[in-house]
N, C-alpha and C positions, 0 to 999 in steps of 0.2 A: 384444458387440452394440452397437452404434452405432443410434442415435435422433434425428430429424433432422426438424423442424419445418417444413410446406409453406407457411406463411407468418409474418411476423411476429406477426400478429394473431391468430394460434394460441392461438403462444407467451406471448403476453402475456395472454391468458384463463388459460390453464393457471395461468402461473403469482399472478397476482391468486387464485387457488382459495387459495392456500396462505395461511393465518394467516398478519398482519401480524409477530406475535408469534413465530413459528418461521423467517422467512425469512432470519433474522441465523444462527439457528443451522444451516440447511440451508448460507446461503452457507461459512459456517465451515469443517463437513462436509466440503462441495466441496475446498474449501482446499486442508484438512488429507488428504484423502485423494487429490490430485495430489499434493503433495509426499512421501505417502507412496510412492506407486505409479513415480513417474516415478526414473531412474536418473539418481545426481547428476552423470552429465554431460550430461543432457539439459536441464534446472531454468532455466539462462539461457532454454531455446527458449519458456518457458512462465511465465516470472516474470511474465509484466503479468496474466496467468489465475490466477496463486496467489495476488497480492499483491490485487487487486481483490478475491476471492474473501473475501478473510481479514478486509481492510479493511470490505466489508460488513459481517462477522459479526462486528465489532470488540466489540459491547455482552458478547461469546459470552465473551472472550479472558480464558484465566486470569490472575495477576497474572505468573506466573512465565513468560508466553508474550509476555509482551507484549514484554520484549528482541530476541528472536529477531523479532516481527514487523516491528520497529524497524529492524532488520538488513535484514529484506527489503525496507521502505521504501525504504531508502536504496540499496540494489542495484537496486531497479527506478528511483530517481531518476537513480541515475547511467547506467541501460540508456538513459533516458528524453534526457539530456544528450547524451549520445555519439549521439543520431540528432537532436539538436537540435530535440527536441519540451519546448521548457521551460516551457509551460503544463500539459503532464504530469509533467514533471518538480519540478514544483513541487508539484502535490498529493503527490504520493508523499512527497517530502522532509517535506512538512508533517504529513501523515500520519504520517512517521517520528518526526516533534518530539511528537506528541500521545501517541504509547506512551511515551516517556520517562517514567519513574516518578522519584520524590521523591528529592530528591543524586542527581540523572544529573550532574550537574556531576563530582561525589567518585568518582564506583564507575562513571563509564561517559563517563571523558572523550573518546576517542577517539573513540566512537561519537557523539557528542553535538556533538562538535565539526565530525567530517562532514559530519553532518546540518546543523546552522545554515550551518555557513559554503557548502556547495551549496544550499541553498535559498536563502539572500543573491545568490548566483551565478545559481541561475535567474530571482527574482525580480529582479533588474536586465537579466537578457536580455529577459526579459515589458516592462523600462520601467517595470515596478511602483516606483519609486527612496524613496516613503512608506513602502513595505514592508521593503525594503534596511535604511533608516535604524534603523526600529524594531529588527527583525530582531538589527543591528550595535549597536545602542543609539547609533547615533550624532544 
């Protein structure tokens, strides 16, 4: 059954109803139960719906999920790049930097290294070049 809102201003009452406090873990919810539902080769058609999803409910995310959300960060940065949206693509990557847990450097170089160096990449597309620097340490 498909549900489908006759105006913005509906939906946006609707959902202001919901507790402040529950709407990280409803987004979650959401997330987690497209990724579960959707067939993995469908997953690209809908990563910017899962990753957003997830990214809301981030305060939700066990510690042990956070890699994997990291991973999806950086899948949707690079979705994000390859259509040459890299002010999208820059939140995602950043977002991806922010689940990084303590020694990502040691236990999760590749992933970590991904992620900075495309976010360096978008944020010099954006002209951000302050962001670049820090970013690069340079």
């Amino acid at each position: 059954r498909s549900y489908i809102f006759a105006h913005d201003q509906i939906q946006h009452a609707a959902y202001s109803l919901i507790p402040e406090n529950e709407q990280g873990r409803l987004h979650k919810h959401i997330g987690d139960l497209v990724l579960k539902h959707i067939p993995d080769n469908r997953v690209n058609d809908v990563l910017f719906i899962v990753v957003d999803q997830l990214n809301r409910g981030v305060s939700f995310i066990e510690e042990d999920e956070r890699m994997e959300l990291a991973m999806l960060n950086l899948k949707a940065g690079e979705k994000a790049m390859s259509l040459a949206t890299f002010l999208i693509s820059a939140s995602y990557l950043k977002a991806g930097i922010g689940m990084l847990c303590e020694g990502h450097w040691e236990k999760y170089y590749d992933l970590s290294l991904r992620l900075y160096s495309l976010y360096a990449e978008a944020e010099y597309c954006n002209g951000c070049f302050q962001e670049v620097g820090h970013i690069t340490g340079v």
